[in-house]
C-alpha positions as CSV (number, residue, x, y, z in Angstrom):
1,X,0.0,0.0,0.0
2,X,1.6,3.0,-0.8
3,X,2.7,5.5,1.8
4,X,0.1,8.8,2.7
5,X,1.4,11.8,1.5
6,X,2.8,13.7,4.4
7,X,1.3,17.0,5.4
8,X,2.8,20.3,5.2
9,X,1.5,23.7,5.4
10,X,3.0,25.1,2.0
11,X,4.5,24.1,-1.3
12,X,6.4,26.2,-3.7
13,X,5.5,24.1,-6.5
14,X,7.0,23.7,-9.8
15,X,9.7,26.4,-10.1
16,X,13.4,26.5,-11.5
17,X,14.8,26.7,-7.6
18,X,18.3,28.2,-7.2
19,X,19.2,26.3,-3.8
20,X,22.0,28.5,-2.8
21,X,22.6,25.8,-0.7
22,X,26.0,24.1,0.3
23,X,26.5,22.1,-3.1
24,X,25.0,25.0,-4.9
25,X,22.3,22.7,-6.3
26,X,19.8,23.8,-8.9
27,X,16.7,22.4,-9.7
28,X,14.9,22.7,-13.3
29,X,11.3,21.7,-11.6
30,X,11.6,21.8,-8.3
31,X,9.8,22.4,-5.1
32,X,10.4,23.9,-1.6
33,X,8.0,22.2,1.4
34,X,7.7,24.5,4.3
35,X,5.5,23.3,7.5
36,X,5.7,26.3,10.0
37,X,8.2,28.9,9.6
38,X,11.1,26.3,8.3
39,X,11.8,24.6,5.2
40,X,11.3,20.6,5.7
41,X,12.6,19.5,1.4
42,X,13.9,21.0,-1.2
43,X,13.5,18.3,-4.3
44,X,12.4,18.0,-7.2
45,X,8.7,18.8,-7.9
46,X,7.5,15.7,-9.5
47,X,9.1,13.6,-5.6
48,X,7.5,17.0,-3.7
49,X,4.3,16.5,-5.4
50,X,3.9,13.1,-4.7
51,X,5.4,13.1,-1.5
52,X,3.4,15.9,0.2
53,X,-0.3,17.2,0.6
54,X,-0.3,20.8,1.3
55,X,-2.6,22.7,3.0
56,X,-1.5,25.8,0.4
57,X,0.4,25.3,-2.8
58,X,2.9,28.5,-4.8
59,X,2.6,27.4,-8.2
60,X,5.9,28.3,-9.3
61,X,6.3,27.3,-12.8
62,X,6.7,30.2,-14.6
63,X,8.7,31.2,-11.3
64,X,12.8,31.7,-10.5
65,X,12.7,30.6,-6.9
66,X,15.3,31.9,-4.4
67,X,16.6,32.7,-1.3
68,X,15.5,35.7,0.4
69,X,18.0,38.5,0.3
70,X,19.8,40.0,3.4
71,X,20.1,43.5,2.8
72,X,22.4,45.0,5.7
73,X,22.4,48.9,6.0
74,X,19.1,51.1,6.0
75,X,17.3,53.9,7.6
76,X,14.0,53.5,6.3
77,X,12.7,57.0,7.4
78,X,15.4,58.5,4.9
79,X,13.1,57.7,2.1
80,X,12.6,61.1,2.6
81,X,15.5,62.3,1.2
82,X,15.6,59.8,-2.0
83,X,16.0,62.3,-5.4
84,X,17.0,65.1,-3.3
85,X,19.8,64.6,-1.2
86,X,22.4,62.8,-4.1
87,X,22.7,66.2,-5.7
88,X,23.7,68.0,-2.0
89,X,25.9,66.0,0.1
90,X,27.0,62.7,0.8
91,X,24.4,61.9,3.7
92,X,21.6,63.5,5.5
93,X,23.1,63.8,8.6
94,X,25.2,67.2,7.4
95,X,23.1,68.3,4.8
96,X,21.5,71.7,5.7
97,X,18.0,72.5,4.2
98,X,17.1,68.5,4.4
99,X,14.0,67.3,6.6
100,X,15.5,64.7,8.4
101,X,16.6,63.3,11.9
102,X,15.7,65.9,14.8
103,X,13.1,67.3,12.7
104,X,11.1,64.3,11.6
105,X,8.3,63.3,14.6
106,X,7.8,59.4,15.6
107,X,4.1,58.9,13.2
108,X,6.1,60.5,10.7
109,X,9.2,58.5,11.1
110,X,6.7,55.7,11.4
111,X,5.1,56.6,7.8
112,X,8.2,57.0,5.9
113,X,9.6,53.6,7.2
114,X,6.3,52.3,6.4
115,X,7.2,53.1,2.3
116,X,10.8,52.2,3.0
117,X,9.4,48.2,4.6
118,X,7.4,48.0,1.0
119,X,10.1,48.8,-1.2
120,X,12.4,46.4,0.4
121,X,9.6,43.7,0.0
122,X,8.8,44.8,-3.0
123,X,12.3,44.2,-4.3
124,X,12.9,41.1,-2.3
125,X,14.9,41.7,0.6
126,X,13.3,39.7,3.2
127,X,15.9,40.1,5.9
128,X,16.7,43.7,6.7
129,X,18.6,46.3,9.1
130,X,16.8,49.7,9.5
131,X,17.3,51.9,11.9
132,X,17.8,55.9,12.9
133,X,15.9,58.7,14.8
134,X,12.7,57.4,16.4
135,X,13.7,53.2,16.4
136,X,10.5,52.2,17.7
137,X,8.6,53.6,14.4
138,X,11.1,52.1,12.2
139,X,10.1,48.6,14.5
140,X,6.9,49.6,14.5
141,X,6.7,49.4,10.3
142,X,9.2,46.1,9.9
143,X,7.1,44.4,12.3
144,X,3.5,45.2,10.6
145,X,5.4,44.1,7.3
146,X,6.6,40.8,8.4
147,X,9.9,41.4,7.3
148,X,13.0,39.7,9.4
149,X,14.2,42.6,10.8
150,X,17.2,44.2,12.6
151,X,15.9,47.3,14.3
152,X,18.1,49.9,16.2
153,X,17.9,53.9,17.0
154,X,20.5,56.0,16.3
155,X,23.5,56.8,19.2
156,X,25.5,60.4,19.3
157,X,26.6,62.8,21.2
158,X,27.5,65.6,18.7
159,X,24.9,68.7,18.5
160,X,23.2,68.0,15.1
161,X,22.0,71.6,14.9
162,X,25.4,72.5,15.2
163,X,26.6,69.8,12.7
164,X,24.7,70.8,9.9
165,X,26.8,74.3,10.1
166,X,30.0,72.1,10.1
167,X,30.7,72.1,13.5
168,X,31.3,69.3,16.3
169,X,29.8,69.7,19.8
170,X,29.4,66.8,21.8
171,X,27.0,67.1,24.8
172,X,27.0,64.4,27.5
173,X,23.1,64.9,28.3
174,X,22.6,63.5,24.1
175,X,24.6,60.9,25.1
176,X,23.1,59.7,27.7
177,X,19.4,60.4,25.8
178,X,20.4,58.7,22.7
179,X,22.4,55.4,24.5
180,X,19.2,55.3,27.2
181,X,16.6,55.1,23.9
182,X,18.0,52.5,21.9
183,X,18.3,50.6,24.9
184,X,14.7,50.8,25.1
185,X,14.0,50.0,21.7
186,X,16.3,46.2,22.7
187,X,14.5,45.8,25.6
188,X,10.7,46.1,23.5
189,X,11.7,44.7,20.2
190,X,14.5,42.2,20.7
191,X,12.8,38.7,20.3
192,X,9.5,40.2,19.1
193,X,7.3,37.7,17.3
194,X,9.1,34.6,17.5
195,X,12.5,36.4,17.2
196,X,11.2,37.7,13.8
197,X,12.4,41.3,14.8
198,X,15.9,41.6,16.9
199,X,17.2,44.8,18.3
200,X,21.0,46.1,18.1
201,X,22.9,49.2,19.8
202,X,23.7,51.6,16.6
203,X,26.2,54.2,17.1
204,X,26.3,56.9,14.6
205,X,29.7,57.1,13.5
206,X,33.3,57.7,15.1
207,X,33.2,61.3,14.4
208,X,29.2,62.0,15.5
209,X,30.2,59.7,18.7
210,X,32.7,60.9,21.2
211,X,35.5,58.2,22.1
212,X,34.1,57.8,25.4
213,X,30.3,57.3,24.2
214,X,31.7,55.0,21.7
215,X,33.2,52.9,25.2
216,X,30.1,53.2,27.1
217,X,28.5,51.6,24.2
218,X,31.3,49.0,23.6
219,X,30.7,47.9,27.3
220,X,26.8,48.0,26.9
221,X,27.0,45.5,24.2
222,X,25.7,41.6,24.5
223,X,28.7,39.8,22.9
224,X,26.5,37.0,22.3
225,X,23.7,38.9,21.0
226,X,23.1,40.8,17.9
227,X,25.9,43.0,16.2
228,X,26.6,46.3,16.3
229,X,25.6,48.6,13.7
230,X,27.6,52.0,12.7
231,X,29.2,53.9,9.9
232,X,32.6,53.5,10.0
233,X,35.2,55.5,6.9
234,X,32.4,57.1,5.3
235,X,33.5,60.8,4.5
236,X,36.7,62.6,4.8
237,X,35.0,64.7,7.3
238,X,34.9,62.0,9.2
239,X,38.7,61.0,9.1
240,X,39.6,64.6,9.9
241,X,37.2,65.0,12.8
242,X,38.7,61.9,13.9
243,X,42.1,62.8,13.4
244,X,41.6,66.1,15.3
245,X,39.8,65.0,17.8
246,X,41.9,62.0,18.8
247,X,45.0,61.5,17.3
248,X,43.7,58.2,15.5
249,X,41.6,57.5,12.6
250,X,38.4,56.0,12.8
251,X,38.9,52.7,12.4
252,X,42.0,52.9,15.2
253,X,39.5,54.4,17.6
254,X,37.1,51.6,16.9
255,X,39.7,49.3,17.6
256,X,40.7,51.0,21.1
257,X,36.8,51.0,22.3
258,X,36.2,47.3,21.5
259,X,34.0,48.3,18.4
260,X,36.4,46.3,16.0
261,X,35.6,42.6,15.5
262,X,33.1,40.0,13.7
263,X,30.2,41.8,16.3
264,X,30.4,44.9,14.2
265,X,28.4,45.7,11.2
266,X,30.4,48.8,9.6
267,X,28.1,50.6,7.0
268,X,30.7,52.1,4.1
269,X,34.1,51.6,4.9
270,X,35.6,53.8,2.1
271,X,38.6,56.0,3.2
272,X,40.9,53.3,4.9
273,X,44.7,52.9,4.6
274,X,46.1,50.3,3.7
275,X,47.1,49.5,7.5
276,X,43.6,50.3,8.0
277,X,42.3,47.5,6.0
278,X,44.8,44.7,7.5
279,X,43.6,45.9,10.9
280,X,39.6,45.5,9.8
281,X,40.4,42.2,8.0
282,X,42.3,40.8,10.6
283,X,39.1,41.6,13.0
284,X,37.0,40.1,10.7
285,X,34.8,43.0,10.6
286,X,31.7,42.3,8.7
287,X,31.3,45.3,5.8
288,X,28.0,46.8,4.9
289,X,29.1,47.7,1.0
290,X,26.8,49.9,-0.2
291,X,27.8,50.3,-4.0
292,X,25.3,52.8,-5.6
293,X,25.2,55.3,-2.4
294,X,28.5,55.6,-2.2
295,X,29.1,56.3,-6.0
296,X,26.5,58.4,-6.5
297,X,29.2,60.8,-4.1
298,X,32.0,59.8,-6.0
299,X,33.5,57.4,-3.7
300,X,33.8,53.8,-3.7
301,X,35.1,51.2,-1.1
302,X,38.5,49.3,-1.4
303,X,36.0,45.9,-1.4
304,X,38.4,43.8,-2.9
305,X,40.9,44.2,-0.5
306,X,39.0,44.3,2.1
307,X,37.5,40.8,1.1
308,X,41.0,39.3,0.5
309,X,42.0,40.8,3.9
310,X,39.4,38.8,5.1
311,X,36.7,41.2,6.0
312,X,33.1,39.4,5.9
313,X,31.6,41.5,2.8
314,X,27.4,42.2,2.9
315,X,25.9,43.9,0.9
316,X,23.4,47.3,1.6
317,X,21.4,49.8,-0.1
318,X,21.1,52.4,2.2
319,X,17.6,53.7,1.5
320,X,18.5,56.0,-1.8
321,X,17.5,52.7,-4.0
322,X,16.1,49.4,-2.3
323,X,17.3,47.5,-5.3
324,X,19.8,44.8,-3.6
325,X,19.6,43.5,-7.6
326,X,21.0,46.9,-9.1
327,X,23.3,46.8,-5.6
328,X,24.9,43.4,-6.5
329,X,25.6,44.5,-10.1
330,X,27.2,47.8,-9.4
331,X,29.1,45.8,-7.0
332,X,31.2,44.0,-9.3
333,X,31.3,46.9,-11.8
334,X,32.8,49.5,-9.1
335,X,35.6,46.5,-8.2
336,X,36.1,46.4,-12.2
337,X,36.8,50.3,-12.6
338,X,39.1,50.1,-9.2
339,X,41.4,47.6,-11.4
340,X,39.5,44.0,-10.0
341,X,39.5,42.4,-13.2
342,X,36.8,39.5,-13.0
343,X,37.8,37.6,-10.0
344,X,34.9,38.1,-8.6
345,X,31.7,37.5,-10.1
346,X,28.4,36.8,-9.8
347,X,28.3,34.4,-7.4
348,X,30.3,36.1,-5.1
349,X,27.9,39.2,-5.3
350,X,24.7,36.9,-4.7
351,X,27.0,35.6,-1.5
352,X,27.2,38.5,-0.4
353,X,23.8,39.8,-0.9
354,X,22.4,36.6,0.9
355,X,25.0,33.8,2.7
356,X,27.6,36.5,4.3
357,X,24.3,39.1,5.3
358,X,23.3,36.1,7.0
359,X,26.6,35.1,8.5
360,X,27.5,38.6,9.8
361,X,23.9,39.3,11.6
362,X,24.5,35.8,12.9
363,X,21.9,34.0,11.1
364,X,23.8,32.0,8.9
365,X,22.0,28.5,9.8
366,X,18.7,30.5,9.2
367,X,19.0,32.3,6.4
368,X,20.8,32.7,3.2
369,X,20.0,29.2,1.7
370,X,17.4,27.3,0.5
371,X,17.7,23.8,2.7
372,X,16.3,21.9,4.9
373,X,16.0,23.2,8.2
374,X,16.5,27.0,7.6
375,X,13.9,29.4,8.1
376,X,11.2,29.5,5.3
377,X,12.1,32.7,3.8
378,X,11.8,32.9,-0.2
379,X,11.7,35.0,-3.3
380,X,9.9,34.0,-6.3
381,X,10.4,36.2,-9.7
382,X,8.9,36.1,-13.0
383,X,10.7,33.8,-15.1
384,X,8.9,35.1,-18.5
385,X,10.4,38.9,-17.8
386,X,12.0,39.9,-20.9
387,X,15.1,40.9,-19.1
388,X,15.6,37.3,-17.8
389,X,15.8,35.7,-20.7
390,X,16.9,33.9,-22.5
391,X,18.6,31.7,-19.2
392,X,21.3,29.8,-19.5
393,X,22.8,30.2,-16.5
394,X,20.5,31.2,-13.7
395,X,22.8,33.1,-11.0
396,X,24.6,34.8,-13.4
397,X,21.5,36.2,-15.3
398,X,19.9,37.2,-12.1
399,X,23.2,39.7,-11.2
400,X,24.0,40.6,-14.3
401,X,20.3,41.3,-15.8
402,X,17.9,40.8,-12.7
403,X,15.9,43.9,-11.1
404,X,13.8,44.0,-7.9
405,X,10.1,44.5,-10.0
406,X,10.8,41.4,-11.1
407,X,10.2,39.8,-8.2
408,X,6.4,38.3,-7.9
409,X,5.7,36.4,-4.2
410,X,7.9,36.9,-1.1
411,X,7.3,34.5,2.0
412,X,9.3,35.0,4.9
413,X,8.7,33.2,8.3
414,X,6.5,30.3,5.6
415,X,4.1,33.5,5.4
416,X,3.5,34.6,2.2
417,X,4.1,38.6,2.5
418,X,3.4,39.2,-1.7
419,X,1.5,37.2,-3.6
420,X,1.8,38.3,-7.7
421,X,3.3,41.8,-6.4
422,X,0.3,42.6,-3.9
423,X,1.4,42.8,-0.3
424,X,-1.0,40.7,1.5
425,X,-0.4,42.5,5.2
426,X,-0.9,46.0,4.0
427,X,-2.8,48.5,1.6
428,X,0.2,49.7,-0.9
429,X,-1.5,52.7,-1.8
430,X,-2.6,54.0,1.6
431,X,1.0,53.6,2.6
432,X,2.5,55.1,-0.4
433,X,0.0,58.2,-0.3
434,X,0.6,58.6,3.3
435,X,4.3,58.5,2.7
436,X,3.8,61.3,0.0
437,X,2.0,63.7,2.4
438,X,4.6,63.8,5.1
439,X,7.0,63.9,2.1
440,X,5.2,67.0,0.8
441,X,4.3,68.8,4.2
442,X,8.4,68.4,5.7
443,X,10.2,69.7,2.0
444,X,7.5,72.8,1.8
445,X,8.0,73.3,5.5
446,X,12.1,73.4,4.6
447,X,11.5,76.1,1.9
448,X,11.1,73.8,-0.7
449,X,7.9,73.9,-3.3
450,X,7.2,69.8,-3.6
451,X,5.4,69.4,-7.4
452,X,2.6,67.7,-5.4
453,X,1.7,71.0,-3.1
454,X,1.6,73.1,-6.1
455,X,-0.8,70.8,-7.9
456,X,-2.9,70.7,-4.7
457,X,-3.0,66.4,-5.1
């Protein structure tokens, strides 16, 4: 008698399945079975389909089927600034005239990471790190998303008022505010919803944090718990301020505090000497790369040697494009124009947009990977988009040609979040229109004339 099909609760059904997986396995028709919020086979479709009854099926045959992305460096609120700021500065932060930070309230906060949560689901990132001014709203949005989510404030001690004129005061009382609420935000958020969302400490950068803050939050850390998240390298302000300040440059000072090690996550990591990267490789720092940010100032990160000095490189967008697609392909074009050649490809850049985001926010038995026993979080796209075809080799198509729209079902958790490019947790167009009004009311409030407020829509 042969066997009863064994239950599960979903089955992505059908697709061409790019396992990711430790033998880098692809499957022409295959199948992913998912019971809870893990994956229990990843097989063929014809063995999946005979093998299991599920209480849902994904029919995934005119579907690329892949591993979540782990995009590791955002501020969701900042959406804000996206088609404005590129044309200033190189970040918010000391950009005058820009409604952000200080002058951005919580529900505000909280509606711009709203838009910033759909875009990154949209383009299939399902595990994220977001954070800035008013942490709770940015948890507040990742976790009405269902997103995995890292979720942090934002920790200084420099006067930003001051800042945005060019120059550095550091005030123990916004120390001791900023350190106290992104504390709060680990104690509410860390572990929230079956450890869906996890909370980090996230100072702002060596030159925006005194050296002493920087300590205080060095010794507040949980080694065992989740990393660290700052910006470390990112300007030459930065490395002056530094220099002035201290005597050191800011990955020295890092170093010094106990902010320097495989428990960082270091967004940027662009003006560093060449002693500078030996010291960050040898602490196997983990290196939120954000390609298209950081070239749209004119600046790119020494990646390659930072990789072969044995950083652990991720891979970010940092809220101007959500795109980890577009991220992973001007990746490996910025390491060609820096003299890189082609020894790193596209399987490298899909490593580090999923295996090493994983590794280096200490999920890499969760996420990453397609395999039995990780966590059920999955991308399907549209295998009949003109710009992927014709395939002949999947991973390399999907860096070299692939693009976040064309991404059709997310599931994350072994929820489906999208289903044929509808969120199913959320109304799209009350978030984007609510997005738009805050939008609208902070730029006219900065001086600006928004083309929305002058039509009156």
């Amino acid at each position: 008698m042969p066997a009863q099909p064994q239950p599960c609760d979903l089955l992505v059904d059908g697709g061409l399945v790019l396992t990711l997986d430790a033998e880098d396995r692809i499957l022409v028709d295959g199948a992913v079975a998912i019971t809870g919020a893990r994956i229990i086979a990843v097989e063929p479709g014809a063995m999946a389909r005979a093998r299991f009854s599920p209480r849902e099926r994904v029919d995934a045959r005119r579907r690329i089927v892949m591993p979540g992305l782990v995009n590791t460096h955002n501020h969701t609120p900042l959406v804000i600034t996206r088609g404005m700021v590129e044309d200033m500065n190189f970040a918010p932060m000391y950009t005058p005239g820009v409604p952000q930070g200080h002058r951005i309230g919580a529900e505000e906060a909280y509606l711009l990471a709203r838009l910033g949560a759909w875009d990154l689901l949209r383009t299939g990132s399902t595990t994220v790190v977001d954070y800035y001014r008013h942490g709770d709203s940015c948890a507040r949005a990742m976790a009405e998303s269902g997103l995995r989510a890292f979720v942090g404030g934002r920790i200084h001690d420099v006067d930003l008022a001051a800042l945005i004129k060019g120059e550095y005061r550091y005030d123990p009382k916004i120390a001791d505010a900023t350190l106290r609420e992104n504390l709060d935000i680990v104690a509410r958020w860390h572990g929230h919803d079956g450890g869906r969302l996890r909370a980090f400490l996230a100072p702002h950068a060596p030159d925006t944090c005194s050296r002493d803050l920087l300590r205080e939050v060095a010794d507040a850390a949980d080694p065992s718990g989740p990393p660290v998240h700052t910006h470390l390298a990112q300007s030459t302000d930065e490395v002056a301020q530094v220099l002035r300040r201290d005597g050191r440059r800011p990955s020295e000072v890092l170093d010094e505090v106990g902010l320097l090690g495989p428990h960082v996550v270091a967004g940027h990591c662009i003006y560093l000497e060449a002693d500078e990267i030996a010291r960050v490789g040898a602490a196997r720092l983990s290196v939120a790369h954000v390609p298209i940010g950081n070239a749209s100032s004119g600046m790119m990160a020494p990646i390659k040697r930072l990789h072969e000095a044995g950083a652990l490189i991720t891979l970010a967008t940092d809220t101007k494009s959500h795109d980890l697609f577009e991220a992973m392909r001007a990746a490996l074009a910025i390491n060609r124009v820096q003299g890189g050649g082609r020894s790193l490809g596209a399987r490298a850049a899909l490593r580090w947009a999923t295996a090493n985001g994983a590794a280096a926010l200490g999920l890499g038995d969760e996420v990453g990977a397609l395999a039995v026993g990780m966590k059920a979080d999955v991308i399907l796209l549209d295998a009949d988009a003109p710009n992927l075809r014709p395939i002949v080799d999947g991973v390399s198509l999907l860096v070299h040609a692939g693009v976040g729209a064309n991404v059709r079902d997310v599931i994350v958790d072994g929820s489906v979040l999208m289903r044929d490019g509808r969120p199913t947790r959320f109304d799209p167009d009350e978030v984007v229109a609510a997005a738009q009004a805050v939008a609208t009311r902070l730029w006219a409030d900065s001086g600006w004339s928004p083309l929305l407020a002058r039509s009156g829509a």
